[in-house]
C-alpha positions in Angstrom: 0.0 0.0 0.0 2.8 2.3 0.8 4.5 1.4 -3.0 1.1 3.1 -5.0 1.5 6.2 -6.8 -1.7 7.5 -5.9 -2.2 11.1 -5.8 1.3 11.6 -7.8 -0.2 13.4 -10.9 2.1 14.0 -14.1 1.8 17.5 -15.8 4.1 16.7 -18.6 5.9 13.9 -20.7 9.2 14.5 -19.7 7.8 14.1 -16.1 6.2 11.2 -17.0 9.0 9.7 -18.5 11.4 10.5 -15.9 14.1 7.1 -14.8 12.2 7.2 -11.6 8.7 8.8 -11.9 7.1 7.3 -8.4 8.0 9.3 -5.7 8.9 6.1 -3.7 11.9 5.2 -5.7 13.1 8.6 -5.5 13.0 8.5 -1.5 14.6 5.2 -2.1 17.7 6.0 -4.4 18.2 8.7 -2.1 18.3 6.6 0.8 20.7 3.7 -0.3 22.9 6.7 -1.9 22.8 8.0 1.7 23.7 4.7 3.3 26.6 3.7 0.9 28.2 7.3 0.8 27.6 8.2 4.9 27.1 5.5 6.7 28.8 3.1 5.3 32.2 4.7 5.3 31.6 5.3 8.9 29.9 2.1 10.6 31.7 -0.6 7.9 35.3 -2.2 9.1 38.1 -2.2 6.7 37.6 -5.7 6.0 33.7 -5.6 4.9 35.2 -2.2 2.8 38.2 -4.2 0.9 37.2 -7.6 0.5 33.5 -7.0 -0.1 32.4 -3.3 -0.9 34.9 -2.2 -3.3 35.0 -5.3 -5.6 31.4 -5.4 -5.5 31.4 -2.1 -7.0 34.1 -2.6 -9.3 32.8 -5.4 -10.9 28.9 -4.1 -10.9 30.9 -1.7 -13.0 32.2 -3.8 -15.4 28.7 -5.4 -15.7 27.3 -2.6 -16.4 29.2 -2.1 -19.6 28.8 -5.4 -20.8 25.0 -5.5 -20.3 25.1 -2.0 -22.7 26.6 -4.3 -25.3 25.1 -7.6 -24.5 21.7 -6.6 -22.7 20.5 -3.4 -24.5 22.4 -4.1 -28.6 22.3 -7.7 -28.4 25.5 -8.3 -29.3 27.5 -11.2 -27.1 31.2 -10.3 -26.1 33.4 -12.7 -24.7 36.6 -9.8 -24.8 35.5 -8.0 -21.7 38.2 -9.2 -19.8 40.1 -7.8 -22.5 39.0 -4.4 -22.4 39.1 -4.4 -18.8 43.4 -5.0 -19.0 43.5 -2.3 -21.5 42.2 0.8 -19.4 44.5 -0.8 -16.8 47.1 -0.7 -18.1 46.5 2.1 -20.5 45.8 3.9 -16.8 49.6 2.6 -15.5 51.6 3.7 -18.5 49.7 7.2 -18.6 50.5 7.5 -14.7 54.3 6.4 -16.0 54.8 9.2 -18.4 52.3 11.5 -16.4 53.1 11.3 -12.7 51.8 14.6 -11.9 48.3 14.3 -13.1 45.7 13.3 -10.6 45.1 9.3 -10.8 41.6 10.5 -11.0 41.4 11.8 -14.0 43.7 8.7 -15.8 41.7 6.1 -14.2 38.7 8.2 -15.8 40.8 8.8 -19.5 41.8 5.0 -20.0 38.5 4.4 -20.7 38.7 6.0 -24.0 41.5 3.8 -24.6 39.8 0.8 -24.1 36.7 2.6 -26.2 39.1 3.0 -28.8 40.0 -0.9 -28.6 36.6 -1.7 -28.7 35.2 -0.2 -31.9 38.2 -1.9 -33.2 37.5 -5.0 -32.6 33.5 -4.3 -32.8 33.4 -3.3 -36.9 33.0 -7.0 -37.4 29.8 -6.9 -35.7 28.1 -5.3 -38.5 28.7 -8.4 -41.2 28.1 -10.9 -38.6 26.1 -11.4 -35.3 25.4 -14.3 -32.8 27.3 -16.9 -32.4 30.1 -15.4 -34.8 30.4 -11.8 -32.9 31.0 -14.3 -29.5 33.6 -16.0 -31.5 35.3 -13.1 -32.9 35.3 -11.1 -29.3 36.9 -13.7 -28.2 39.6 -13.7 -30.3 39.9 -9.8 -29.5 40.3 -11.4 -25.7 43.0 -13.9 -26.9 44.6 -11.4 -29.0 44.7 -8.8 -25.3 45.6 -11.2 -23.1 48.9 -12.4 -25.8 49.5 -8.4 -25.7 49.5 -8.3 -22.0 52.2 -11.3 -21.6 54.7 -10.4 -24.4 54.4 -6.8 -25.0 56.9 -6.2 -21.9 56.6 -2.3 -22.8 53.1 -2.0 -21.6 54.8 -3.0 -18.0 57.6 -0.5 -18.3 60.0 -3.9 -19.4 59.2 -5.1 -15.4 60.6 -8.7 -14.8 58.0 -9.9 -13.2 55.8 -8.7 -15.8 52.9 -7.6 -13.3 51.4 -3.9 -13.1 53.1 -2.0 -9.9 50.5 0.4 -8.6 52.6 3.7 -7.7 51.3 5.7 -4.6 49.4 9.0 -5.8 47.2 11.2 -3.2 43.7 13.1 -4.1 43.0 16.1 -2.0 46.6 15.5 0.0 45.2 11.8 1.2 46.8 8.9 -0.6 44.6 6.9 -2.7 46.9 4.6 -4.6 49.4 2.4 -2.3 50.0 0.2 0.6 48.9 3.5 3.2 45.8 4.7 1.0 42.8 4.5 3.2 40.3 1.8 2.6 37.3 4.4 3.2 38.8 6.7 0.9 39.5 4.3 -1.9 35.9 2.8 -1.1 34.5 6.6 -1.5 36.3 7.4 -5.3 34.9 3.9 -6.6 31.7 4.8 -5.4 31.9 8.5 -6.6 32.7 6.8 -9.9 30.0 3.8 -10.2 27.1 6.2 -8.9 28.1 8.8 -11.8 28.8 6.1 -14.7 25.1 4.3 -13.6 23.5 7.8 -14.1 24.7 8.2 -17.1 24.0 4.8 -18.4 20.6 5.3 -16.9 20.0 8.4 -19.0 21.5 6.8 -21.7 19.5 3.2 -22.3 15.9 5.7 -21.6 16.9 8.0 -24.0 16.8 8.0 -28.3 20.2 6.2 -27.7 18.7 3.3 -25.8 15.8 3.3 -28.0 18.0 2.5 -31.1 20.2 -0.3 -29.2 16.9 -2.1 -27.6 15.5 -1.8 -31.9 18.9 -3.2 -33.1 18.6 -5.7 -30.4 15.1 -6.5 -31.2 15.3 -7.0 -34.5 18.1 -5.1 -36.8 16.8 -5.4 -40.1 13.2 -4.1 -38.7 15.8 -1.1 -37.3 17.6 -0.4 -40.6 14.3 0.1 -42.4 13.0 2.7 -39.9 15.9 4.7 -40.4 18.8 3.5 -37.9 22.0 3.3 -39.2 23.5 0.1 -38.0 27.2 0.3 -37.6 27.2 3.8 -36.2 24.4 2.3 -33.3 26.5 -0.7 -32.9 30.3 0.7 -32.7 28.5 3.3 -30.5 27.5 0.4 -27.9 30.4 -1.2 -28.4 32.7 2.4 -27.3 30.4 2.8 -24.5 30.4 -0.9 -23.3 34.3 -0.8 -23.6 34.9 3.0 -22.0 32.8 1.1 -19.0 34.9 -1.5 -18.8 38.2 0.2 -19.2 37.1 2.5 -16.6 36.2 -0.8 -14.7 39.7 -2.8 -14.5 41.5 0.7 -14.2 39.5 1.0 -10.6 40.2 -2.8 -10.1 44.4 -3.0 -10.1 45.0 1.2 -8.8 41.9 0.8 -6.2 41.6 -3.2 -5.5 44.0 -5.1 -6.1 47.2 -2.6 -6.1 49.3 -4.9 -8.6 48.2 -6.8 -11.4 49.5 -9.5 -13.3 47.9 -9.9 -16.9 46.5 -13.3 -16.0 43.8 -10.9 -14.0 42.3 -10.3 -17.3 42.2 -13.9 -19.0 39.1 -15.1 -20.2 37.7 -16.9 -16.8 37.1 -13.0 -15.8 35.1 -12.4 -19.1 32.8 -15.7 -18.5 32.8 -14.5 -15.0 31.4 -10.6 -16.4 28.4 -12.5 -18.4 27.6 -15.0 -16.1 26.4 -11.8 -13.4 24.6 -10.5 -16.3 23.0 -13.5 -17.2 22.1 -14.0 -13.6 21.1 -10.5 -12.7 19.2 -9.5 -15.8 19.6 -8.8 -19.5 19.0 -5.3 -20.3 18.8 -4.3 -16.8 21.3 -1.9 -15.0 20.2 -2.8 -11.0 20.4 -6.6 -12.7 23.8 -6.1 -13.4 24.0 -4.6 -9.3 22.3 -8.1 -8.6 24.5 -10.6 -10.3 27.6 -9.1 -9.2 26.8 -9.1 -5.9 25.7 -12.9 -6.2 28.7 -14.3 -8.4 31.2 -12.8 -6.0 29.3 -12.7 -2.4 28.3 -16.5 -3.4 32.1 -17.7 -2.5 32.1 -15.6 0.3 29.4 -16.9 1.9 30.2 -20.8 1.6 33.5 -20.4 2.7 31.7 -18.5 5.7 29.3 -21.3 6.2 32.5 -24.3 6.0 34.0 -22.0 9.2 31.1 -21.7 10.3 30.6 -25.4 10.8 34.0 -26.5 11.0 33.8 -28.7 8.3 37.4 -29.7 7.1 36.8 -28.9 3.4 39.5 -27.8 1.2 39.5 -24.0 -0.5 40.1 -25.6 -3.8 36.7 -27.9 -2.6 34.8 -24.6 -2.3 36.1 -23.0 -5.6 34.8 -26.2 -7.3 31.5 -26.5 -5.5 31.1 -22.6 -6.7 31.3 -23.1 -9.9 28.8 -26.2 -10.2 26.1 -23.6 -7.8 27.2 -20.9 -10.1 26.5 -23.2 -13.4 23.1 -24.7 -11.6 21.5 -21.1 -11.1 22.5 -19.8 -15.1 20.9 -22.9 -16.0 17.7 -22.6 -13.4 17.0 -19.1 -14.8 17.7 -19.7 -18.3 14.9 -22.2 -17.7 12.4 -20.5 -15.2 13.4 -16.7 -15.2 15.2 -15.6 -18.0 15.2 -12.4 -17.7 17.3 -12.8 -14.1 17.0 -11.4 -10.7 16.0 -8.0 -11.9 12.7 -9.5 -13.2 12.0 -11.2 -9.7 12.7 -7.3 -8.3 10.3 -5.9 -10.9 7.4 -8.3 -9.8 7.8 -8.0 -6.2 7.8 -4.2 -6.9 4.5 -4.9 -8.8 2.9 -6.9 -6.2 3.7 -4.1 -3.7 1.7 -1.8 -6.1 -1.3 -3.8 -5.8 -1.4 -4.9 -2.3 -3.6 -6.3 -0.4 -5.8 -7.0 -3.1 -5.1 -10.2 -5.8 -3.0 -9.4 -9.0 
């Protein structure tokens, strides 16, 4: 009863086709923006912040660009791993030769790098589609991750051949390096996903989003009504890889601190769709949903084993992961295609509606 949008009259179509036109979800967004950006930071231990927080974020992130490509285009990549190691270390070398400019702003600018990379290897996508765009992203992510190993340059010729995460401050505090503050780091990933899902939320509701959901739908249906199909399609491709550039950037300078190029194999692109899958195609809070899932799902059974004191291997719980994670794609495939953001929209529905039937 509390859900309706009784009494919330709309006096225009722009207000009516606002992202969030019941007042309810307004109070909401507002709230969980309030609770992740002031609360959190000061209740939350450094542990919940680094192990679970800032990853979750991160790889939402990352989500959220494949699901432009994926969800909204219909267009399958297997290379987002790939364009993830590209704004990284397209974000290390520019911090090399640039060591004065705020991290900020190179995390931010790799993205166009791995934008760059992406309409590259998305002008196939106009000849071919399906099964045969999956096939030739992944050779894009074969072709990045044999870039990654051999190409010692893009590591500044480092024997180990790993990424080495420099210490840089923002507003005097460090945010990069072994003394960088957890809440801190936790705050600028957050600052960046809230921004990046705002503007992917205006974009997929807007004539932009129109086009990709009509390419999606059905392209040739799209071409005849006027869209042009490789402009649409490298377009979602740019934005899908400017997200996930943007994406592993955050991961190695604000996660992980150093990074070896086996981070961005193809296990971490199958693990990108798999959260989509789960969460929702063509959904942003889906790709929120499944990222929180695939990654919080290990966490959780390893918490139960101490829980219990069972005497079960890591390795054990890494395997037993991936059969749960494999059982629930297939479970929704079968029952709920659409993912966990179509369970959300129906128990949003049915608060609508109550008490009576629907």
């Amino acid at each position: 009863m509390f859900y309706r949008e009784a009494g919330q009259f709309k006096t225009s179509y722009e207000v009516d086709a606002a992202v969030f036109p019941i007042r309810q979800d307004r109070i909401g967004i507002a709230l969980i923006l309030f609770i992740a950006f002031v609360v959190i930071p000061l209740t939350a231990t450094d542990f919940v912040i680094s192990v679970l927080l800032v990853p979750f974020l991160i790889l939402s992130l990352a989500a959220i660009g494949l699901n432009i490509l994926t969800g909204y285009t219909g267009l399958l990549s297997l290379g987002t791993a790939g364009f993830m190691g590209v704004g990284a270390f397209a974000c290390y070398k520019l911090t090399t030769y640039f060591p004065n400019v705020n991290i900020v702003i190179w995390i931010f600018v790799s993205g166009f790098f791995a934008s760059a990379v992406g309409v590259l290897f998305g002008l196939p996508s106009l000849r071919i589609k399906g099964f045969y765009l999956a096939v030739a992203t992944l050779a894009a992510q074969f072709f990045l991750d044999w870039a990654f190993i051999r190409v010692q340059w893009l590591t500044n010729y480092n024997t180990s051949g790993a990424i080495e995460v420099p210490t840089r401050t923002l507003f005097g505090m460090p945010l990069t390096g072994p003394n960088a503050a957890p809440e801190f780091r936790y705050l600028v990933v957050l600052s960046f996903v809230a921004a990046m899902t705002w503007f992917a939320s205006n974009l997929v509701h807007g004539r932009i989003g129109r086009m990709w959901m009509a390419v999606r739908d059905m392209d040739l249906a799209a071409e005849l009504i006027g869209i042009r199909l490789l402009p649409t399609k490298l377009l979602a491709f740019a934005i899908s890889s400017f997200y996930c550039g943007v994406a592993g950037a955050l991961m190695v300078f604000l996660w992980y601190g150093s990074a070896e190029p086996a981070v961005f194999n193809i296990d971490q692109s199958f693990t990108i769709l798999f959260m989509v899958i789960i969460g929702g195609l063509g959904s942003l809070i889906g790709s929120f949903f499944g990222a929180g899932l695939i990654y919080g799902l290990p966490i959780i059974m390893r918490f139960i084993v101490n829980l219990f004191g069972w005497q079960i291997t890591p390795a054990t719980v890494e395997h037993f992961t991936f059969m749960t994670v494999g059982g629930l794609i297939i479970l929704f495939l079968i029952i709920e295609p659409a993912g966990l953001a179509r369970l959300w929209q129906i128990a949003k529905q049915k608060l609508r509606v109550w008490p009576f039937p629907y």
